[in-house]
VEXMIDO-867711 format. One line per field, with one value per atom (N, C-alpha, C): residue number from 1; x, y, z; atom name. Coordinates in steps of 0.2 Angstrom, whole numbers. Example, Ala and Ser with C-alpha at 12.3 -4.5 7.8 and 13.67 -1.06 7.14 Angstrom:
residues 2
n 1  1  1  2  2  2
xx 66  62  66  64  68  64
yy -28  -22  -16  -11  -5  0
zz 39  39  39  35  36  39
atom N  CA  C  N  CA  C
***
This chain:
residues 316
n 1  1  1  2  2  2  3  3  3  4  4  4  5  5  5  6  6  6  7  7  7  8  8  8  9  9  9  10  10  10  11  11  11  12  12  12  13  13  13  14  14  14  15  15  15  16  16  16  17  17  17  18  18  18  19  19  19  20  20  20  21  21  21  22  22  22  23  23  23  24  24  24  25  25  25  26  26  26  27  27  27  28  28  28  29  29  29  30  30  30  31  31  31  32  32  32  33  33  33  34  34  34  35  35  35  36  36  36  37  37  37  38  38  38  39  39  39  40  40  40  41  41  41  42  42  42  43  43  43  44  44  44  45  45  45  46  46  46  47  47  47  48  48  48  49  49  49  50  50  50  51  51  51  52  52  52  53  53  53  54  54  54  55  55  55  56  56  56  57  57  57  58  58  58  59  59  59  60  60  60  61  61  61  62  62  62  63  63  63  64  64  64  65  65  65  66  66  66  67  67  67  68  68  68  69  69  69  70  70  70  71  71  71  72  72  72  73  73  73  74  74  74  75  75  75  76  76  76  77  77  77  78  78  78  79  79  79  80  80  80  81  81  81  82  82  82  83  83  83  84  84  84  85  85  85  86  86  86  87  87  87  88  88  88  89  89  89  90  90  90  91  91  91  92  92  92  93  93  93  94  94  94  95  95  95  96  96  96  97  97  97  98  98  98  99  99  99  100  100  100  101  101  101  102  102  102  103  103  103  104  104  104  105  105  105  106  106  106  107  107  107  108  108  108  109  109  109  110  110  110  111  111  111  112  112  112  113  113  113  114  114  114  115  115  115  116  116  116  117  117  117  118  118  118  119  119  119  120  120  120  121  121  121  122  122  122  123  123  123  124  124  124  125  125  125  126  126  126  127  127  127  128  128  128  129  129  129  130  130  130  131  131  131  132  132  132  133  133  133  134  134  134  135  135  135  136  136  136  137  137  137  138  138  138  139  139  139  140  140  140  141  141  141  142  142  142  143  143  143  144  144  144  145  145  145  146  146  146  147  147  147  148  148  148  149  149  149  150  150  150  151  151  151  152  152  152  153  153  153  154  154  154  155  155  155  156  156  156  157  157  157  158  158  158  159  159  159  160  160  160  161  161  161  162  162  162  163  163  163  164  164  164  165  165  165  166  166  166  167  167  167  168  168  168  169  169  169  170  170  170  171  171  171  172  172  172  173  173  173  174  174  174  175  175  175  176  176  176  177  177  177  178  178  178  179  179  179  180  180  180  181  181  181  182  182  182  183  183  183  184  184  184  185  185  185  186  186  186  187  187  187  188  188  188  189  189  189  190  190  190  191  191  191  192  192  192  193  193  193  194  194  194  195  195  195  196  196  196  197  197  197  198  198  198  199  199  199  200  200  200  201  201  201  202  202  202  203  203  203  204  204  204  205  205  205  206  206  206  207  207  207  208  208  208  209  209  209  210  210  210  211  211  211  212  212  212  213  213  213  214  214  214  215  215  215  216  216  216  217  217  217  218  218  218  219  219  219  220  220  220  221  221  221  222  222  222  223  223  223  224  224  224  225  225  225  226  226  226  227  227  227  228  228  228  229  229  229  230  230  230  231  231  231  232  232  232  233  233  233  234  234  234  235  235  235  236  236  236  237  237  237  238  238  238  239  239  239  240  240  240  241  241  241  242  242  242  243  243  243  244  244  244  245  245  245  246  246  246  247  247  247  248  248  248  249  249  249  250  250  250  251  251  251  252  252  252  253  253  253  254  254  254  255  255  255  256  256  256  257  257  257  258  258  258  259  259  259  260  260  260  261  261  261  262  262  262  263  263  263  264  264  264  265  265  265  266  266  266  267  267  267  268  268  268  269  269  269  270  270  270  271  271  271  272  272  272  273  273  273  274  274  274  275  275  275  276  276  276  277  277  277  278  278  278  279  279  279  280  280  280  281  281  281  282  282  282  283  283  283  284  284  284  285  285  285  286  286  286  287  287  287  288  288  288  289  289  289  290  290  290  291  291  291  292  292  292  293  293  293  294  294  294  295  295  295  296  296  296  297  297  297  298  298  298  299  299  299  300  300  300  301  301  301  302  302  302  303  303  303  304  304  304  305  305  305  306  306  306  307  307  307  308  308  308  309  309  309  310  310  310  311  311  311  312  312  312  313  313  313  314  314  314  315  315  315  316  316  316
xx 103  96  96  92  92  85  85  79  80  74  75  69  70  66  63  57  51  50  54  53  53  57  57  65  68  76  77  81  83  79  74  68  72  72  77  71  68  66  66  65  68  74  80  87  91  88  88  88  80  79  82  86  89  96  98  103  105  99  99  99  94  95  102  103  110  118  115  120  118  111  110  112  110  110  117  122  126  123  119  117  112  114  108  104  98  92  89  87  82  78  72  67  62  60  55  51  45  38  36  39  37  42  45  48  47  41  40  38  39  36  35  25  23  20  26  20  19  10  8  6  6  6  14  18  25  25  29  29  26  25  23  27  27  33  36  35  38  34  36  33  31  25  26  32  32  40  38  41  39  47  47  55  55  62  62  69  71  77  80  86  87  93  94  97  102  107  113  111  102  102  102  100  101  95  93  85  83  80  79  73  70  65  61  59  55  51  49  48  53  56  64  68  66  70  66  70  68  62  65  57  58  53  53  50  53  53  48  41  39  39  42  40  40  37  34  34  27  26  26  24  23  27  28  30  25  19  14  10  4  -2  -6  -10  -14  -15  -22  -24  -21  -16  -12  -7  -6  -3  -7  -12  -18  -15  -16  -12  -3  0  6  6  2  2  -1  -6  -10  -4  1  8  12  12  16  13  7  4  6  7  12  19  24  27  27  20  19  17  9  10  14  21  26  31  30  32  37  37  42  38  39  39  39  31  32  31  34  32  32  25  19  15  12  8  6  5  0  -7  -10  -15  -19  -16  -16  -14  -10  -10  -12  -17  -19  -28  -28  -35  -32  -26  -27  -21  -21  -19  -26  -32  -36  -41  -41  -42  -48  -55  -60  -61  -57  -53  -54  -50  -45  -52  -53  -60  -67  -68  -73  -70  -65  -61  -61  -57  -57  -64  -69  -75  -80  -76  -81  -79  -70  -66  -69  -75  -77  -72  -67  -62  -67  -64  -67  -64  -68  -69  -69  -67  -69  -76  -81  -85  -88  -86  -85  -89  -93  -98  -92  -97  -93  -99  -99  -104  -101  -105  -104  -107  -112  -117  -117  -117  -113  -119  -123  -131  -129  -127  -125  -119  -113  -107  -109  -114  -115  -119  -123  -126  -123  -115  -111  -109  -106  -101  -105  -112  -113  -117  -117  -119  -113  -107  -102  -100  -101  -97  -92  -84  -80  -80  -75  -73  -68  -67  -59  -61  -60  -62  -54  -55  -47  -49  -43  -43  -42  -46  -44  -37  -33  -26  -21  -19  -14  -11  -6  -3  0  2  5  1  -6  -9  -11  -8  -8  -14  -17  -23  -29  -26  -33  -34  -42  -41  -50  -48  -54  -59  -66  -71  -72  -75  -76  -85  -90  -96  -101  -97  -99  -94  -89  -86  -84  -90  -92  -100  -100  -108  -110  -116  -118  -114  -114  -111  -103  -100  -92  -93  -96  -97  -97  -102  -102  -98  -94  -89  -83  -80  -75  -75  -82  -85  -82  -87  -85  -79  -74  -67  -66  -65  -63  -65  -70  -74  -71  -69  -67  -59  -55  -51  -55  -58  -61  -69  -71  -76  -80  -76  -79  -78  -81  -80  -80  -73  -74  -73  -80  -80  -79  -74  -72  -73  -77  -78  -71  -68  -61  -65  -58  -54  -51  -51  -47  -41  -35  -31  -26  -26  -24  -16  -13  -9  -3  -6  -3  -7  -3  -6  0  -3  1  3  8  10  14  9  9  11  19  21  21  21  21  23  30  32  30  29  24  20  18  9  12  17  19  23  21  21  31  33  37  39  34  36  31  31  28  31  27  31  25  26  20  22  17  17  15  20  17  15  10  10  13  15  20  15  20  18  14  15  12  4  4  -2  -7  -10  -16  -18  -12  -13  -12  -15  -12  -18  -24  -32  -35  -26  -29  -35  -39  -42  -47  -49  -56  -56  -50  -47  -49  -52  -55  -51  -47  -43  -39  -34  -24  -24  -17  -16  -21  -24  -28  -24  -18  -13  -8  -7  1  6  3  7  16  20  29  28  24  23  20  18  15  16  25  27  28  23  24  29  33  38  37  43  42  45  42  42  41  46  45  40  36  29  28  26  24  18  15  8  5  -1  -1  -4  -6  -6  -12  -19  -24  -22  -21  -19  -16  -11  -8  -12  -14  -19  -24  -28  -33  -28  -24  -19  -17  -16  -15  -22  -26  -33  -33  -33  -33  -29  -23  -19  -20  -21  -25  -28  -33  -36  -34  -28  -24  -16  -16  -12  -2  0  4  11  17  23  25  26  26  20  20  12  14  10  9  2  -1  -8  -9  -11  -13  -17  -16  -22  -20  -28  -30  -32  -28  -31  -35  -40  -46  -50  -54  -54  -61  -61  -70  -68  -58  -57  -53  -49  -47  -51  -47  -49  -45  -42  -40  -42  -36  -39  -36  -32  -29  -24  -23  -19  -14  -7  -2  2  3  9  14  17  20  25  21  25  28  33  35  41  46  52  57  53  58  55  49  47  50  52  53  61  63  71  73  69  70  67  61  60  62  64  66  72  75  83  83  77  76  76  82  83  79  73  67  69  74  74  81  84  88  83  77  74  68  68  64  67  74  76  79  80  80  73  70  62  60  62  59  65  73  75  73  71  70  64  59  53  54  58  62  65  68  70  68  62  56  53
yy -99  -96  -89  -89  -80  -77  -71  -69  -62  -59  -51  -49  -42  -37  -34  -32  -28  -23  -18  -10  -5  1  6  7  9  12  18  18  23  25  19  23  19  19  19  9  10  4  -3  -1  -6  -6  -2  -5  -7  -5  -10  -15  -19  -27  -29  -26  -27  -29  -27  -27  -33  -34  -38  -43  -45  -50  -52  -47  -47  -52  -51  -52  -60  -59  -69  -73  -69  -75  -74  -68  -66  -62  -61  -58  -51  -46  -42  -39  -40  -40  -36  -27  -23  -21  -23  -22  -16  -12  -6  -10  -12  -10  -8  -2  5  4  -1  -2  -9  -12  -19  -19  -27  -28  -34  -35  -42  -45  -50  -54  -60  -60  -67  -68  -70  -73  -75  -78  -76  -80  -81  -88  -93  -98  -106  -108  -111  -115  -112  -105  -101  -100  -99  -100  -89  -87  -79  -77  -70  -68  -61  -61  -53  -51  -45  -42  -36  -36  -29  -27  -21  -18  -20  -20  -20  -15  -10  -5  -5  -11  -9  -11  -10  -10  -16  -22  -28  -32  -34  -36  -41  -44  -49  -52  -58  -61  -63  -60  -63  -69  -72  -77  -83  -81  -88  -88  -83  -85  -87  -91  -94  -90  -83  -82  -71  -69  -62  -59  -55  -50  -44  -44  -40  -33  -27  -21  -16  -15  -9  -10  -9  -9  -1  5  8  15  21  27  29  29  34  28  27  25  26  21  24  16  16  14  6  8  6  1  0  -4  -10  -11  -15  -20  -15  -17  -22  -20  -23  -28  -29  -34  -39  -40  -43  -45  -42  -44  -49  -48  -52  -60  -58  -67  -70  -66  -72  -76  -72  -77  -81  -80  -85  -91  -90  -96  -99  -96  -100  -104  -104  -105  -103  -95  -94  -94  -91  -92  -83  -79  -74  -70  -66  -66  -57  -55  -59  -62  -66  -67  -60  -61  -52  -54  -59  -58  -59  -57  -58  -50  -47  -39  -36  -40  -35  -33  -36  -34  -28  -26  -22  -14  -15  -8  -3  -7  -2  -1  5  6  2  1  0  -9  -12  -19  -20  -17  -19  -18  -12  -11  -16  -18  -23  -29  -31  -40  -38  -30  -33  -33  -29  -28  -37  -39  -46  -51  -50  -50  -51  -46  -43  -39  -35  -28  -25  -21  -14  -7  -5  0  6  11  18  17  20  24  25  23  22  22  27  27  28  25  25  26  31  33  38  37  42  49  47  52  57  64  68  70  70  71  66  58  56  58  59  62  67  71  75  73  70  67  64  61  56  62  65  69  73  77  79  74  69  63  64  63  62  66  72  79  81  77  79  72  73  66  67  61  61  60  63  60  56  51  48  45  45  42  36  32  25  23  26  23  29  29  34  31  34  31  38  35  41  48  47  51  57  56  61  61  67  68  67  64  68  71  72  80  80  83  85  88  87  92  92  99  101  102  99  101  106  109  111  119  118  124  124  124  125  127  131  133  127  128  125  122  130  129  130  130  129  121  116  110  106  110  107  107  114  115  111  109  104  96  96  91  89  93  94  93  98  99  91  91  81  76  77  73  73  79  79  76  74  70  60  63  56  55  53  50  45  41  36  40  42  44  42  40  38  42  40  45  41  44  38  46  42  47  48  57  55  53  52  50  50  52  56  54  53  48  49  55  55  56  60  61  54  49  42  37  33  28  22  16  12  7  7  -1  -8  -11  -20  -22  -25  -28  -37  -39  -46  -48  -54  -57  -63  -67  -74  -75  -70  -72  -71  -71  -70  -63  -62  -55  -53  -47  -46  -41  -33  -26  -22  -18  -14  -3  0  6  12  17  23  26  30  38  41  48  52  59  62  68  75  77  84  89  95  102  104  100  101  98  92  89  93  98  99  105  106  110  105  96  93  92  94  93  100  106  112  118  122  124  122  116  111  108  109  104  108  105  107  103  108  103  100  98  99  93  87  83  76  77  71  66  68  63  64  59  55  52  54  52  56  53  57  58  60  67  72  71  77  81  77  81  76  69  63  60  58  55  49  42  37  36  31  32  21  21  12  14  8  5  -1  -4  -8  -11  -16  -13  -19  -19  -24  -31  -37  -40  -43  -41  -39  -36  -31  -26  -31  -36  -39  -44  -48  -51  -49  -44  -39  -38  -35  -34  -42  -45  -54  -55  -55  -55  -52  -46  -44  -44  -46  -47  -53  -59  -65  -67  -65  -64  -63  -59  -57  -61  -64  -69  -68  -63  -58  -61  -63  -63  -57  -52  -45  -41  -38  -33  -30  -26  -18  -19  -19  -16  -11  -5  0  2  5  3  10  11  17  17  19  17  23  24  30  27  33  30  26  25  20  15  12  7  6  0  -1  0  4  4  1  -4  -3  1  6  9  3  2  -3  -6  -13  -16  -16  -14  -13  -18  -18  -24  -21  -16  -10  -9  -3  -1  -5  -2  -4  -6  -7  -7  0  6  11  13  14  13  8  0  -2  -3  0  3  9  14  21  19  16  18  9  4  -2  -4  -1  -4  -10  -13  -18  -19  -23  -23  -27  -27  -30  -31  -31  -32  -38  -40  -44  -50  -51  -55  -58  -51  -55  -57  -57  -62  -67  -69  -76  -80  -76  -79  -81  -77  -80  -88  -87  -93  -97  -96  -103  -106  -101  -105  -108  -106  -109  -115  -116  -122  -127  -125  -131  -136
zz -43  -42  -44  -49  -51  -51  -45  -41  -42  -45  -50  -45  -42  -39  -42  -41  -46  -43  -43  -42  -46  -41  -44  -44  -52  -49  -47  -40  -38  -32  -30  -24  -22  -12  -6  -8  -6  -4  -9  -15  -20  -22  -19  -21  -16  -9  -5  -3  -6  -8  -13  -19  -22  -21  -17  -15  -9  -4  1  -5  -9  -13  -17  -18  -23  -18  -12  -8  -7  -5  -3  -11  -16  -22  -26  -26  -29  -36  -36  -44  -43  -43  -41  -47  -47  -53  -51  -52  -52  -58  -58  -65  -64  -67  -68  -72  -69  -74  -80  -81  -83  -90  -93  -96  -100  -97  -99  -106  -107  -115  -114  -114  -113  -120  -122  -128  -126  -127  -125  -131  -137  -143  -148  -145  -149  -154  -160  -163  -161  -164  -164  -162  -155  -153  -146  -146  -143  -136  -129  -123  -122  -118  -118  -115  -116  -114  -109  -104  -100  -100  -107  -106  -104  -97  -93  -93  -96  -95  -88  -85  -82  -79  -74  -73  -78  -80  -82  -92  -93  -97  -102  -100  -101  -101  -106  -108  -103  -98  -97  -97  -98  -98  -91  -88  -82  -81  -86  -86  -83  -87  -87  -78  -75  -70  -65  -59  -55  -48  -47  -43  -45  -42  -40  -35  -34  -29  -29  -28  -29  -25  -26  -22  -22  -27  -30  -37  -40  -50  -52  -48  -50  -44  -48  -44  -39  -42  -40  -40  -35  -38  -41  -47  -52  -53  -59  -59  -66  -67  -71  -68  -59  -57  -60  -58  -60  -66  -72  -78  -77  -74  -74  -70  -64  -59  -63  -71  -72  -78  -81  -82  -79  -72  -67  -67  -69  -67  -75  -79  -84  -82  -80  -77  -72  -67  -62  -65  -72  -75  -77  -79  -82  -78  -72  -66  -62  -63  -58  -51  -45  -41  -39  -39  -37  -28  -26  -18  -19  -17  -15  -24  -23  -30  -31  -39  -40  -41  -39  -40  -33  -29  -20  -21  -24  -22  -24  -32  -34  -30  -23  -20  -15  -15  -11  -13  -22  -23  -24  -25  -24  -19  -15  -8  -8  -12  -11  -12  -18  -15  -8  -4  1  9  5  11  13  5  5  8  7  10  17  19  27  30  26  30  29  23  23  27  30  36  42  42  50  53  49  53  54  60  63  57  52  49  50  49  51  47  47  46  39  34  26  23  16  12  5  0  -6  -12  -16  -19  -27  -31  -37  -36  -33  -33  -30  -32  -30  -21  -21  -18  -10  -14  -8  -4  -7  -5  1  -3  4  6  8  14  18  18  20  22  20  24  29  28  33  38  40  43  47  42  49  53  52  52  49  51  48  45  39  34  28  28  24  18  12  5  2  1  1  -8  -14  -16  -19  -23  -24  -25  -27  -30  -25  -18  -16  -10  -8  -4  0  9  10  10  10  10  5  0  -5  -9  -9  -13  -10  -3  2  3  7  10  14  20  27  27  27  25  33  35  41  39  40  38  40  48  53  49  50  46  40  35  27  27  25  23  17  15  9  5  2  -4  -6  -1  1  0  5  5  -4  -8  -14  -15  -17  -21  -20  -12  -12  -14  -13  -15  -24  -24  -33  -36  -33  -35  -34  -29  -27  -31  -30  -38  -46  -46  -55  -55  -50  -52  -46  -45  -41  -43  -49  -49  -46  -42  -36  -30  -27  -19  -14  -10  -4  3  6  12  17  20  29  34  38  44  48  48  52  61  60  67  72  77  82  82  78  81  86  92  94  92  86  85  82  83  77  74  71  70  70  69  69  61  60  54  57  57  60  57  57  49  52  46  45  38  40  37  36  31  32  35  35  42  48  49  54  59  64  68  68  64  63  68  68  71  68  75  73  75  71  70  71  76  75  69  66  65  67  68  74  68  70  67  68  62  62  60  62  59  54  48  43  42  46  45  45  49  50  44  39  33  27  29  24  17  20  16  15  12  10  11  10  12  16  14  14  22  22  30  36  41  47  51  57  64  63  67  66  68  62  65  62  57  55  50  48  45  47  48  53  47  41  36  35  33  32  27  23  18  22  24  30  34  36  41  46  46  52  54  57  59  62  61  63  69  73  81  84  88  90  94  93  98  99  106  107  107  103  105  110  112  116  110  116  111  107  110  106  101  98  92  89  92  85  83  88  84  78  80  76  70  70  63  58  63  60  57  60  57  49  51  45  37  38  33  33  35  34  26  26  19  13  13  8  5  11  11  7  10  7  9  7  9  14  12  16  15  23  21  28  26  32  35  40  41  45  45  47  51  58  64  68  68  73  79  85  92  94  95  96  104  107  112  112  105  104  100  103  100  93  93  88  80  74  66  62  56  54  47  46  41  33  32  27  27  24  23  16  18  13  9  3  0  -1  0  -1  3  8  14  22  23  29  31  26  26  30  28  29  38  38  45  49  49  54  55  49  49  55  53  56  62  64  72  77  71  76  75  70  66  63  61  58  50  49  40  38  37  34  27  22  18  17  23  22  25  28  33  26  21  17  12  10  7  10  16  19  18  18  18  13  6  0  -2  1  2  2  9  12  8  7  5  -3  -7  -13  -11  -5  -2  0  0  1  -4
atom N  CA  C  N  CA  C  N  CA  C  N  CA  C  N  CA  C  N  CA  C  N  CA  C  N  CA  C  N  CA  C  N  CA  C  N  CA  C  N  CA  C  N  CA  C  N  CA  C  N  CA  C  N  CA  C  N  CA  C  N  CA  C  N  CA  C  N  CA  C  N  CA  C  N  CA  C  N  CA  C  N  CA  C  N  CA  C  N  CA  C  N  CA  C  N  CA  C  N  CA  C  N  CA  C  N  CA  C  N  CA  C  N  CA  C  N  CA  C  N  CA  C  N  CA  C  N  CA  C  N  CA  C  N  CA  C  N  CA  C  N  CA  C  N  CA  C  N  CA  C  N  CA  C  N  CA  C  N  CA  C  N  CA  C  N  CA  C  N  CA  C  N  CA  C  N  CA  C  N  CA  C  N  CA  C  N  CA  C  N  CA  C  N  CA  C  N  CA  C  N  CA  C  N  CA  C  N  CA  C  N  CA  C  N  CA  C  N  CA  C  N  CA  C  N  CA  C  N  CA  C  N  CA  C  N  CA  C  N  CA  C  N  CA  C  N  CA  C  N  CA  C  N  CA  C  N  CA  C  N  CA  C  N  CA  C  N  CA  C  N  CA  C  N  CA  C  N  CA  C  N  CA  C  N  CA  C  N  CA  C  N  CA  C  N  CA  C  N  CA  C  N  CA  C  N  CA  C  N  CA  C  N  CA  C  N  CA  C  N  CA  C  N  CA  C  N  CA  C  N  CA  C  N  CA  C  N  CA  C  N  CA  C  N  CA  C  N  CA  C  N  CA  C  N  CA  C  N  CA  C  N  CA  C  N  CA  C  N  CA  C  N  CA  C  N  CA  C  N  CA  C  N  CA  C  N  CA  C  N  CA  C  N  CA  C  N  CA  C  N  CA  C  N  CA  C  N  CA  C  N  CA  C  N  CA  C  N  CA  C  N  CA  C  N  CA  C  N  CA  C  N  CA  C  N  CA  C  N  CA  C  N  CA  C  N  CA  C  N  CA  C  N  CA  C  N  CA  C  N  CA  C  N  CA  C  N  CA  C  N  CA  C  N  CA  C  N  CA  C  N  CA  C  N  CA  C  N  CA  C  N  CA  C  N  CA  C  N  CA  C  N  CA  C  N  CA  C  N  CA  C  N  CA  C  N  CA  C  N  CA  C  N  CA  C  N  CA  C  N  CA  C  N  CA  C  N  CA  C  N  CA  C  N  CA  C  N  CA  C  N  CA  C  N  CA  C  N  CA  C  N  CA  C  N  CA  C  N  CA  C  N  CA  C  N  CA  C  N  CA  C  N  CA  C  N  CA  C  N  CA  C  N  CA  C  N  CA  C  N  CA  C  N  CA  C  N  CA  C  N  CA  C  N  CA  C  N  CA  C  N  CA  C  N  CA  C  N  CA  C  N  CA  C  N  CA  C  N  CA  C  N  CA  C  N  CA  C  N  CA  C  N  CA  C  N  CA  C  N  CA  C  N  CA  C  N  CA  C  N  CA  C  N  CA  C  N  CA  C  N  CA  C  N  CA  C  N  CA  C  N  CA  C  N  CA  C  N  CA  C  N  CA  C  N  CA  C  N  CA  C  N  CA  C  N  CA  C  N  CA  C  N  CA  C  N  CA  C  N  CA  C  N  CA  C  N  CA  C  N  CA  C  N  CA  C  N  CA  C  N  CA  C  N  CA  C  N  CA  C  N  CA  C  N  CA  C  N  CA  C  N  CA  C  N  CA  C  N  CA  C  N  CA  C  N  CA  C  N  CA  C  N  CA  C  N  CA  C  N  CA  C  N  CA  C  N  CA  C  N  CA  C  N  CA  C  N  CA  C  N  CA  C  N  CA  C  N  CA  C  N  CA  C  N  CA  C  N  CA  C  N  CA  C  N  CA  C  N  CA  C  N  CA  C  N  CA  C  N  CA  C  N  CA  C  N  CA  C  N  CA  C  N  CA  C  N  CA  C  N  CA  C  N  CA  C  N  CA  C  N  CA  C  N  CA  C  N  CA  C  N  CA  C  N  CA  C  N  CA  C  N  CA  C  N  CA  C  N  CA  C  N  CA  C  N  CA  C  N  CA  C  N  CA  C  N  CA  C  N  CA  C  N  CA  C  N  CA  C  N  CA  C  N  CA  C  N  CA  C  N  CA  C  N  CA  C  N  CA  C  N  CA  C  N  CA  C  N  CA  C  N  CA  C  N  CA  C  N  CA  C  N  CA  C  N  CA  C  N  CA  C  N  CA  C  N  CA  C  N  CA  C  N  CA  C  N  CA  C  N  CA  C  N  CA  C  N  CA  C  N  CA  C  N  CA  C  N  CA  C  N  CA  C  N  CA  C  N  CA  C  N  CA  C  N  CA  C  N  CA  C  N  CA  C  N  CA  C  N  CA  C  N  CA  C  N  CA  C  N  CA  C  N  CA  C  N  CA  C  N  CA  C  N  CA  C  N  CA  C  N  CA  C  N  CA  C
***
């Protein structure tokens, strides 16, 4: 059985999986992306080919093997995952056997994807306006008071950031606007939320309730949205300074989370949930994260669990 990881080399959480695989099948297979070469037109006669270096350098065709491992296509998020995930579906049609599909992931590398599914879901939403228009944007932010302007393609919180609209004058308001705008042309405004200092990642493995993990917010958050940021502690993210912490949640929240990831229908996923005192939000659901979180705060080797899991389901 030969089962190739789609990561990144050298990031903790894709040589990890690589390596839990390496161990269940004997052969351990970690591919970059970022190095492919897709022809779908080959010769006459000839089936398409997706060829990816492999660490030790070593060509291989992604097509030809038996399944892969999706966990991470890109370093950074952009808009360019898109592109490679749309790669991925050639060797699905060839028959391998990819976990999760990419075209099941590809609804939730961009935040505004992922927001429209959970809300046509019926998820509890934070607060949410999405707009070009620079006239609208402020409308929405001053509507909400405070509000996050979050990129389409990020993770980890990078490239957000907090408008205070009570503490920005006029024309302070524009201009962060603005700046935000010139690398964010789509704008999304989510009204913040108290979150009482975490947030929660509900993980699930095959549909099914694995663990869950806080993030708690550090020192640095409340300077994570640069000058523009109003009030301490509005990201609980671990670039920010957040730390990972075990939770138990009760058992409404997991269901709400099950709900959620439902739709997306993901081998592994993260959902992301805010407890405020006006109620459960999810802010989004991940293909992504969750491995390193339910390591550090539950000891849980999630990547030896999902490769028993892609097993068994090949052994069906």
């Amino acid at each position: 059985m030969r089962i190739a990881v789609v990561g990144i080399h050298g990031a903790w959480s894709s040589e990890t999986l690589a390596d839990a695989m390496g161990r269940a099948t004997g052969e351990r297979l970690l591919v970059n992306l970022d190095q492919a070469r897709l022809d779908l037109a080959p010769a006459e006669g000839k089936a398409p080919r997706l060829l990816c270096p492999t660490a030790q350098g070593r060509l291989l065709d992604l097509c030809a093997l038996d399944a892969l491992c999706v966990k991470k296509v890109a370093a950074n998020y952009a808009p360019q995952m898109i592109d490679r995930l749309e790669m991925l579906r050639v060797p699905a049609a060839c028959g391998v056997r990819v976990f999760s599909q990419p075209e099941r992931i590809l609804r939730l590398v961009d935040r505004l994807a992922c927001s429209v599914t959970l809300a046509g879901a019926g998820m509890p939403l934070p607060p949410t306006t999405v707009t070009e228009d620079p006239a609208q944007a402020l409308d929405a932010v001053r509507g909400y008071g405070r509000a996050v302007l979050k990129p389409l393609f990020t993770s980890k919180a990078r490239g957000m950031a907090l408008l205070d609209a009570e503490a920005l004058d006029a024309s302070e308001l524009a201009r962060a606007l603005e700046g935000f705008r010139a690398q964010n042309p789509v704008l999304y405004i989510q009204k913040a939320l108290d979150l009482r200092g975490q947030d929660l990642g509900v993980c699930f493995l095959g549909g099914a309730y694995l663990g869950t993990y806080a993030r708690r917010s550090g020192p640095e958050s409340s300077a994570a949205g640069g000058a523009a940021a109003g009030g301490a502690g509005w990201s609980t993210s671990t670039a920010t300074g957040g730390r990972y912490a075990s939770f138990d949640p009760p058992q409404e929240i997991i269901e709400l989370a099950q709900r959620a990831q439902a739709p997306f229908g993901l081998d592994f996923t993260c959902v992301d949930v805010a407890l405020t005192e006006d109620g459960p939000y999810i802010f989004e659901v991940s293909a992504f994260g969750g491995f390193r979180g339910l390591l550090a705060a539950r000891g849980m080797d999630v990547a030896a669990a999902f490769s028993a899991h892609v097993l068994a389901e090949l052994a069906r």
